[in-house]
N, C-alpha and C positions, 0 to 999 in steps of 0.2 A: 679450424674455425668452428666446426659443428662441435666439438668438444666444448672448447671454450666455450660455446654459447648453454650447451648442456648445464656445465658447472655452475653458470648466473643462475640459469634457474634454479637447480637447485640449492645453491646460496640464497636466493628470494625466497623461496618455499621455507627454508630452515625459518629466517629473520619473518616470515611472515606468522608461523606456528607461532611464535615467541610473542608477537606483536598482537597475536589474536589473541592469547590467555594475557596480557595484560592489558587489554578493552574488556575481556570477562572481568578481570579483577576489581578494572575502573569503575565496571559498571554496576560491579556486584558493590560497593564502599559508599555510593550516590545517595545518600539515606534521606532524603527530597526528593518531591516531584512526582512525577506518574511510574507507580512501581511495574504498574505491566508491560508498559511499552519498555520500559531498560529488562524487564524479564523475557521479553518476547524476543530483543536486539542480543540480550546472553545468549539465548538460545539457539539463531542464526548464529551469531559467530561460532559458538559450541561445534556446532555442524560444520563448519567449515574447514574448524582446526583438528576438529578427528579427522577427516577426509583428507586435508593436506598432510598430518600425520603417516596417515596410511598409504597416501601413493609414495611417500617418502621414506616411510621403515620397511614396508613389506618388500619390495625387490630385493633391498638387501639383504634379507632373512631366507634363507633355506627350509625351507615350510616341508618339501619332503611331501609326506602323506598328506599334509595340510594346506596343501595349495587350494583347494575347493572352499578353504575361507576369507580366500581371498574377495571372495562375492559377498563375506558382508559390510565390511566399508562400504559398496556400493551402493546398500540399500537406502545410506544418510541421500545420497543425491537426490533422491527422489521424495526425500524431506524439504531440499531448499524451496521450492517453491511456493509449499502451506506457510512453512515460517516465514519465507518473507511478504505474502501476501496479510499474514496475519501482523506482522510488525506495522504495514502501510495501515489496515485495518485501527490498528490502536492508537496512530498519533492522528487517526480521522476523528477518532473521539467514537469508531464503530466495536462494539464489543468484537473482541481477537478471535472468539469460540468458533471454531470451524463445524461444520456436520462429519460425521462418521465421513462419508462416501468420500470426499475430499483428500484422504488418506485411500483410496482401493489402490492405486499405484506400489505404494509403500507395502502393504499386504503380501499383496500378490510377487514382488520382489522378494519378499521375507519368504513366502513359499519356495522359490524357483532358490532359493539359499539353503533351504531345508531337507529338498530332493537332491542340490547338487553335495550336500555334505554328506551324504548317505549312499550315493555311489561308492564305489570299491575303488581305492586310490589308482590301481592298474589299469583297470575298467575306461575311468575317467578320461585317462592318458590317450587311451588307446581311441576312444570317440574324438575327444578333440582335437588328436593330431589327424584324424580322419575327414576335422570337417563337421561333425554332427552339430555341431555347438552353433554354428557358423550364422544361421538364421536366426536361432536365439541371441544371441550377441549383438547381432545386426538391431530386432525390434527392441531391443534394453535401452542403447544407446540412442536411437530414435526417439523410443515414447519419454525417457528420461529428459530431451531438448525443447521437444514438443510440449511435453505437462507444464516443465519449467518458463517458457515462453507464454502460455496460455494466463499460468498465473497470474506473468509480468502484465498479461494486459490486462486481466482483474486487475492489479494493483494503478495501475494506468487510470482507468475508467475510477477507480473509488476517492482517489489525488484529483482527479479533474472536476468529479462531482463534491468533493470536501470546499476545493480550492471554489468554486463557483456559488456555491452556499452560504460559505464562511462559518461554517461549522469546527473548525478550530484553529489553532494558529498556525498562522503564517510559515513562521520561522520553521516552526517542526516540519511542515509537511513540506516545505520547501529543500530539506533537506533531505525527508524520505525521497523524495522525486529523483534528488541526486544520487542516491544508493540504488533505489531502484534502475536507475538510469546504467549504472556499473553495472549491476547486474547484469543488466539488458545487452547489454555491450560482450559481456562474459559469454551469454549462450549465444548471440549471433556468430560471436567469434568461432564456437563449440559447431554449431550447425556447419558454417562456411566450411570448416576442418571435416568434417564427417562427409561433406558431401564431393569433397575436394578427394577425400579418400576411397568413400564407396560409391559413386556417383560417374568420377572419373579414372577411378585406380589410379590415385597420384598421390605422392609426396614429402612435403614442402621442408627441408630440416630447420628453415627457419620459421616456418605457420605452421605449426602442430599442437597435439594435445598437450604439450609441454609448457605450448603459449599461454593455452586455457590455466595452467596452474600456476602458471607467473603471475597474471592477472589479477589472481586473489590474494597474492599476498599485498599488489599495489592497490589495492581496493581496502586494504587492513590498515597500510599506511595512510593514506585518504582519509579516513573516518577517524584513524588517530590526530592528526593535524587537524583536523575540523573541530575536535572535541576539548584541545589545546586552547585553539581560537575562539571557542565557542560555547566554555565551562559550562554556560546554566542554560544551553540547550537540553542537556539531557538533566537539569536539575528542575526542571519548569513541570508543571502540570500542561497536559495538552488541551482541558477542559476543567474550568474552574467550578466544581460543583457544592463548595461550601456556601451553609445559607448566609446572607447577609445581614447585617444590621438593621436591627428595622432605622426609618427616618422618622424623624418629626412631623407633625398632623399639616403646621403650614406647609414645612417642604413638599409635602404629598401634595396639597393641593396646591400651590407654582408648578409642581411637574407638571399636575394637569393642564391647567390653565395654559401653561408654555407649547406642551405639545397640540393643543390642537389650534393654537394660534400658527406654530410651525407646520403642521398638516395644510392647514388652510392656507398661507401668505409663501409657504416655499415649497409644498409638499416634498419634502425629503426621502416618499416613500419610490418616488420617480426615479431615484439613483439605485441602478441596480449593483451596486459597491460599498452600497452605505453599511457601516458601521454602529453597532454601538459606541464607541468612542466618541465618532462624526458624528450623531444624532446629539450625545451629552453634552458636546462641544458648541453643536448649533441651540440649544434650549439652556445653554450657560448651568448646566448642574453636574454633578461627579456620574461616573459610569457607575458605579457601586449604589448609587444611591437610585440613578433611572431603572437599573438592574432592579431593585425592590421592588420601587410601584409597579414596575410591568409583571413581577413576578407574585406577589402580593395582594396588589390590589386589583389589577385585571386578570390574574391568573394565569398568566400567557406568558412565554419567553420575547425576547427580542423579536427573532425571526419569524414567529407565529404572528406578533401583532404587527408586523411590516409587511408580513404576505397576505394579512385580512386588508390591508389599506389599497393593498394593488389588487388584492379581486374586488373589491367594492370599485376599483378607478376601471378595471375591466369591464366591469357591469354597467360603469354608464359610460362607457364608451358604445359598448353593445346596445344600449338601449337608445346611444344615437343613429344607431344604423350602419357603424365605420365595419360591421363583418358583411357592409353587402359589397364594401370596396379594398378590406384586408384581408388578409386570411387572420385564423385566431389568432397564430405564431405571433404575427408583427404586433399586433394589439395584445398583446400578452408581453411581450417584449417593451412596447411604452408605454405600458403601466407597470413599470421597473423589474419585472421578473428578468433574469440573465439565460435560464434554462427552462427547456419544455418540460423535463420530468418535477421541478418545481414546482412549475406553474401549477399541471397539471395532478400531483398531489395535493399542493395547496388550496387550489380549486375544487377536489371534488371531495376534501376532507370537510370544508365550509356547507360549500352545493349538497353535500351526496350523491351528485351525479359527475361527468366526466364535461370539461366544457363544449363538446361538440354536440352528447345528448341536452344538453342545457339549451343550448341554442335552434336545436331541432324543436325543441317542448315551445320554445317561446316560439318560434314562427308558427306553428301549427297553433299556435292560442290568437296569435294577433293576426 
């Protein structure tokens, strides 16, 4: 039964390598849409399909003296993380550009692949049937689960503040969530198994690292069936930043007219979900065209001039007195903001202070 089950995976692993250079293929032929974000998702799969490659050609191959290269496939694992936090990163509409240090894992890998290929092929042998290796093996495997994980929650916290914002679309990041969600699932699996092994000295022939590499090829299929169902997800732009049309002088001024008729009779800016869409829809004009005025003639994007309408609704709340019986949070909250770190950007971008020092200034004046 352990054979047989040996053989799927490596039947999965074959069909998943295949699968994954033709999502490169797919995504390299896309000539639409946001080209970094399908360059960034080339990229991840890239990393995947060398890795699965390599657990899969090297055993069979008689490396001989060159067994010590076997450490550098390795060093891709300690890739998946940037890449994917950088993939989450570009369908947020956040530039993907990572800083140098973000890679020191990957480095430092590349080193310990440098000293291990420079040892003496006998040498080699003779330490790691010893044992020497044993601890180093031990922290690769670790900080490779741990880096990987830390990222997923970077990618976590960027999805949850994207999603909250409404800084880009839905669909895409709704789907990041999902990859990254696979992901998440892969290295929990990865940890359980390490810890199941070094933790307990156990195991499992049907929960092992075998598991972890089945995994990615169902996660290859997943993304293919998604992209099936889903063509002009990866054909869409994730942020629309072409300038628009200008509008005509009356229609400029009905927008005005509308919107602070709708400020005033529904304020709209109370809805902490609202849309430009739902905003164009409530003042009966095209998005494209409210997209102008706000960009044009007030200067200000959507969400700039939505967050000036709720710190100005903050401010006279404040100046009724509702902070001697809320904290800021709640009154920051119904005056439509959805998030503290919004709020509190949007606030002291307006202010120049931060709203707690705002509110210390004013008690100390009055």
């Amino acid at each position: 039964m352990v054979e047989v089950v040996r053989k799927i995976e490596e039947l999965l692993i074959i069909a998943g390598v295949f699968q994954g250079i033709f999502l490169v293929i797919s995504l390299s032929n896309v000539k639409s849409g946001n080209p970094i974000v399908n360059r960034v998702l080339r990229t991840l799969l890239i990393s995947f399909c060398f890795t699965l490659s390599g657990r899969l050609i090297l055993p069979m191959l008689n490396l001989g003296n060159l067994i010590q290269w076997m450490f550098f496939p390795e060093i891709i694992i300690y890739l998946f993380g940037p890449l994917l936090y950088r993939y989450i990163r570009a369908i947020s509409s956040v530039s993907p550009k990572l800083p140098w240090y973000y890679y020191t894992l990957v480095f430092l890998q590349f080193l310990v692949f440098l000293v291990m290929v420079n040892i003496p092929h006998d040498q080699y042998i003779r330490l790691r049937d010893a044992g020497a290796f044993n601890a180093l093996f031990f922290w690769y495997v670790f900080l490779a689960i741990i880096s990987n994980l830390a990222f997923s929650i970077l990618s976590f916290y960027t999805i949850k503040q994207s999603l909250r914002d409404g800084k880009a679309r839905n669909q895409a990041l709704i789907f990041g969530r999902f990859v990254l969600i696979c992901c998440t699932f892969i290295l929990v699996n990865w940890l359980g198994i390490f810890i199941l092994n070094k933790g307990f000295n156990k195991y499992n022939p049907y929960w092992n690292y075998g598991t972890v590499w089945t995994l990615i090829p169902l996660f290859f299929f997943y993304i293919s069936f998604y992209a099936i169902s889903n063509p002009k997800l990866f054909e869409t732009t994730v942020a629309n930043t072409k300038k628009l049309k200008r509008v005509a002088k009356g229609v400029s001024q009905s927008i005005e007219k509308s919107l602070l008729e709708a400020k005033k009779q529904q304020e709209f800016y109370l809805n902490p979900q609202l849309t430009l869409n739902e905003l164009s829809k409530m003042i009966d004009v095209s998005p494209n065209d409210l997209s102008w005025y706000l960009n044009n003639k007030l200067n200000k994007t959507f969400y700039i001039y939505v967050n000036e309408l709720r710190v100005e609704e903050f401010m006279r709340r404040i100046n009724k007195g509702e902070h001697h019986s809320h904290t800021l949070l709640s009154i920051a909250f119904a005056s439509g903001f959805n998030s503290k770190s919004t709020f509190n950007k949007s606030f002291k971008s307006i202010k120049g202070v931060t709203p707690s020092s705002f509110v210390k200034e004013l008690e100390l004046v009055t």
